[in-house]
C-alpha positions, 0 to 999 in steps of 0.5 A: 362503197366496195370494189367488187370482181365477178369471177367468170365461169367456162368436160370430157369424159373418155373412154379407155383404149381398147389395148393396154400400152406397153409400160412405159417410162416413169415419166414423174420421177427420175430421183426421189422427191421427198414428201412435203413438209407442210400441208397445202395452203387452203384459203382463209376460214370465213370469220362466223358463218351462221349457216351456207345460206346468204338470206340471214339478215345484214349485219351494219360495217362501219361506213368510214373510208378505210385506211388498210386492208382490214377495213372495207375500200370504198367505190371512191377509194378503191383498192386495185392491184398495181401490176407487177408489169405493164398492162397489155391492152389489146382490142376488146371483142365484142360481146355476142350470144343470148341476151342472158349470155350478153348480160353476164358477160357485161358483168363480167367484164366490169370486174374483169377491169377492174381487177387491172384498174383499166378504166377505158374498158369499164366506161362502155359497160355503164349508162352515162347516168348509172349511180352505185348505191350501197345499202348499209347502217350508219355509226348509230345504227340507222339503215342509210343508203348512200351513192356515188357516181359512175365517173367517180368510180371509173375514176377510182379504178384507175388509181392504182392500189397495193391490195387486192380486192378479190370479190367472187360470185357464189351464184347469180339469177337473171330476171329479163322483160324485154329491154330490161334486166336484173342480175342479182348476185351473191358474193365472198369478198377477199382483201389480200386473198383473206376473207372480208364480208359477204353479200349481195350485188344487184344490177339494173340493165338495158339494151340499148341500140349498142348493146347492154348498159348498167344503168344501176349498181347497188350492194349489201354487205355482212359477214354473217350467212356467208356462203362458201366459194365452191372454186376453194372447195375444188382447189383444195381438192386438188391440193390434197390430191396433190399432197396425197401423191408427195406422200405415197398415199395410193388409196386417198390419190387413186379413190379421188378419181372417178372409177372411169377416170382417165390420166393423160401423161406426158408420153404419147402412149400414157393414156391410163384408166384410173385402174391401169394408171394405179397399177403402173404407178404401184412400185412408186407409191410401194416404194413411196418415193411417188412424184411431188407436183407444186401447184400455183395459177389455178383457173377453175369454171364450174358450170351445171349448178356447181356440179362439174368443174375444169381447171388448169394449173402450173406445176413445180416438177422435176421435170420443170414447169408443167401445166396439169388441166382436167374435169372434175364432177361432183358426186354423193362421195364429194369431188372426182377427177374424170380426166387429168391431164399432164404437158411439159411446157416448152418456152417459145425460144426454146421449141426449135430446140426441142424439135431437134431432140423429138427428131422432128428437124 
């Protein structure tokens, strides 16, 4: 049986200042920066979906205990990424809110552990007597169920592994009675950030005096009727966005944004309509030596059924390491940027430094 990690989910739209600011410095570019080489990195094809429904019927995967990355980890032998450094472990909060809110969150962090192989934080999401099952077909094509205990999975999570099991939630639906829950989840696995298999988590739950417990955890699995993970269409969105900027293409970088959209630069006086950021920015783009941002560590939420997106994102600049973070909606014409929003970060040890130089010491 699989390892599976739940990915979480967390906008601004503002207006535009009354009085254009004074053309300011070309804060992307101080030389140029050629266009890039290649083109951005999108994420692995899913091997012969059928349609982007989930409900095309089970395809049976082999039941043996993989060996590599391309077979499918058990929950007793699982694959869980070794941390380049040590794991920082500080108090875990509470978890508060809804019941609906406690009940994802209680997901939630059970994917979040692991994904870090901590165990110790795992066991208290889980009833003593919680069994995992998963529902698959044998070698002869039989339909089996087969189960492992809870200590033997919060076991296996803190086993170190070298690959990265990656499993994402496409959507979920709650169904509550009282002191009863169950979550029913469709999901994208990715081994090495490659896609694997599609299917569905179901979990059993109830409260407790302390709290939200799994009591059970069962799971499908195929590779047919997989859906896409709308995070990866967001991100390539953003990576063409990108690439279009490298390569001078005004009418593809500006048109991405939505008509009342709004770019926040690096300068205090750098808060641009979509239209007066295009106008400031029509030398570079003209000239075609506009700026060439290199995107990594992205974090996306999507909430309102998929229909709006925030995210943050470190970028590669001339000017050093960057973060870029915005809004997102989903329109009739595809993706649309309502905000961005462009910062230079400074190194804690180096900040009083950079007081000295902005004249604030």
């Amino acid at each position: 049986m699989k390892l599976r990690i739940i990915i979480g989910m967390v906008l601004i739209a503002t207006t535009i200042a009354a009085q254009t600011p004074s053309k300011p410095a070309n804060p992307f570019k101080k030389t140029p920066t050629p266009a890039p080489t290649s083109k951005p990195t999108t994420p692995a094809p899913i091997p012969s979906p059928t349609s982007p429904s989930t409900q095309s019927p089970p395809v049976p995967t082999p039941t043996t205990i993989p060996t590599s990355p391309t077979q499918l980890p058990s929950k007793s032998s699982p694959v869980i990424t070794t941390p380049t450094s040590p794991v920082i472990k500080t108090s875990i909060p509470p978890i508060t809110g809804t019941d609906q809110e406690q009940i994802i969150t209680t997901v939630m962090r059970v994917f979040d552990a692991m994904k870090i192989g901590d165990s110790s934080s795992l066991r208290p999401l889980f009833s003593p007597a919680c069994v995992l099952y998963t529902a698959d077909a044998n070698a002869a094509g039989q339909n089996v169920l087969t189960q492992e205990s809870i200590s033997a999975f919060i076991q296996s999570v803190g086993t170190p592994r070298k690959e990265v099991i990656d499993e994402r939630i496409l959507k979920y639906k709650i169904d509550m009675d009282g002191p009863l829950a169950q979550v029913w989840a469709d999901y994208n696995l990715y081994v090495d950030n490659k896609f694997y298999h599609c299917g569905v988590d179901v979990f059993q739950l109830y409260k407790s005096p302390i709290g939200w417990k799994i009591f059970e955890l069962a799971d499908t699995r195929r590779k047919t009727g997989c859906g896409t993970d709308p995070k990866d269409d967001v991100s390539m969105f953003l990576d063409k966005w990108h690439a279009d900027a490298a390569a001078a293409n005004a009418d593809a970088y500006f048109g991405a944004m939505a008509s009342d959209g709004v770019f926040l630069g690096t300068d205090a006086t750098e808060r641009w309509s979509r239209d007066e950021f295009r106008a400031w920015a029509k030398p570079q783009f003209d000239s075609r030596r506009a700026w060439n941002f290199k995107p990594s560590k992205r974090n996306i939420t999507l909430i309102n059924d998929n229909t709006t997106a925030w995210f943050d994102e470190e970028l590669t600049t001339w000017m050093g390491t960057c973060r870029g973070s915005g809004v997102l909606i989903k329109t009739g014409e595809g993706w649309k940027i309502k905000q961005y929003n462009l910062t230079i970060l400074v190194p804690n040890g180096k900040l009083q430094d950079y007081l000295n130089v902005i004249g604030m010491k």
